[in-house]
N, C-alpha and C positions, 0 to 999 in steps of 0.2 A: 253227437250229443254234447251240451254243455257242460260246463262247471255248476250250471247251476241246477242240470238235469239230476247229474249226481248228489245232491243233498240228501241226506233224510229226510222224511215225511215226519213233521211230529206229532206225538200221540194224540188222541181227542182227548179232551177231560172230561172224564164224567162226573163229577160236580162243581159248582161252582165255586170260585174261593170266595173266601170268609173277611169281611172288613178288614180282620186284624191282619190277614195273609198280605191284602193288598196293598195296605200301610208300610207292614214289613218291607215288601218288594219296592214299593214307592221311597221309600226310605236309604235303600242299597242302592239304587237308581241316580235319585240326586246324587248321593255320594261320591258313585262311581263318576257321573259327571261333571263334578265340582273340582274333582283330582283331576282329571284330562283339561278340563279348561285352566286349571291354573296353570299348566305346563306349556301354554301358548305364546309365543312373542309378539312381540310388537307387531312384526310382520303379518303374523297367523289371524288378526283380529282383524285385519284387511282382506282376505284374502275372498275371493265368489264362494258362493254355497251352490244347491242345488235348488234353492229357494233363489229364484234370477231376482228378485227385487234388495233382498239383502246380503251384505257382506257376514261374516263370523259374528262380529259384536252385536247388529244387530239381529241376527237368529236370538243370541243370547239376551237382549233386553226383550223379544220375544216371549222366550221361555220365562224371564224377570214376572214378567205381565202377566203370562199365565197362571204362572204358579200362584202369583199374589189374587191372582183371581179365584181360584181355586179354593183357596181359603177365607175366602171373604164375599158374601152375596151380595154385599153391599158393593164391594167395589166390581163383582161380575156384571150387575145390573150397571152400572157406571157407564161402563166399556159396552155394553149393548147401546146403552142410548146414545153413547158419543159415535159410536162406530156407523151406528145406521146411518149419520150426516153424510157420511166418507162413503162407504161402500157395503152393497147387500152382505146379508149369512157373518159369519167369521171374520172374513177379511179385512172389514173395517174395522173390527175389534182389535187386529191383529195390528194394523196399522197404526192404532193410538197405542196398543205398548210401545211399538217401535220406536214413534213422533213422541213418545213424552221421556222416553228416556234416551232422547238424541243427542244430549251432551255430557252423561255420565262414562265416564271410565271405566273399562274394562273389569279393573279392582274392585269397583264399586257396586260394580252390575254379581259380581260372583259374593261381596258382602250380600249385597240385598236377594241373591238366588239362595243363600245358605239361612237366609232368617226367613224368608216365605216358604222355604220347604218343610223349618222345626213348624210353624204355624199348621201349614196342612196337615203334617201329619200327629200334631196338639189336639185337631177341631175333629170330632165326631161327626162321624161323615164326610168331610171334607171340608166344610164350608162352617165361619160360623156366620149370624148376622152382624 
């Protein structure tokens, strides 16, 4: 048996959560990630991920991209049309976060991840236009 045989099962939810629940959670989420990535060196922002095509920093203009997508339909639709030039479904969207913020700063990338997250979770729903 594994280590991961032995986990607990978690419970099922029987309803579903509520906009403001997932905001909440969204909210404790960035945070929590904003603390771990500021505590990363020089080094750590080079370092492979599990995602073979990116290093750390860009997982993190990644996540930049997302988020700013997230909040904004305008700029999701953006990244849809530019990403289908590049590659089918996600991936090409995923690539123009990476490619348009491939010469900002680590620093910069965790200012711009801290103001796209108060945005999402500003905008009702998620998104505004």
């Amino acid at each position: 048996m594994t280590t991961i045989d032995k986990l607990p099962v978690p419970s099922v939810r029987r309803s579903p959560m509520k906009h403001e629940k997932w905001m909440s959670a969204a909210e404790l989420e960035y945070r929590r990630s904003l603390e771990m990535l500021a505590g990363l060196t020089a080094q750590d922002w080079q370092r492979p991920t599990d995602c073979d095509e990116w290093d750390v920093r860009q997982v993190l203009a990644h996540l930049v991209g997302g988020t700013e997508s997230t909040s904004s339909l305008r700029e999701l639709r953006r990244l849809q049309r530019r990403g289908r030039k590049l590659r089918p479904g996600v991936d090409g969207m995923n690539d123009i976060e990476v490619r348009e913020r491939a010469g900002t700063s680590p620093s910069q990338l965790l200012t711009d991840l801290a103001s796209a997250s108060i945005r999402v979770n500003r905008s009702p729903g998620g998104v505004t236009l």
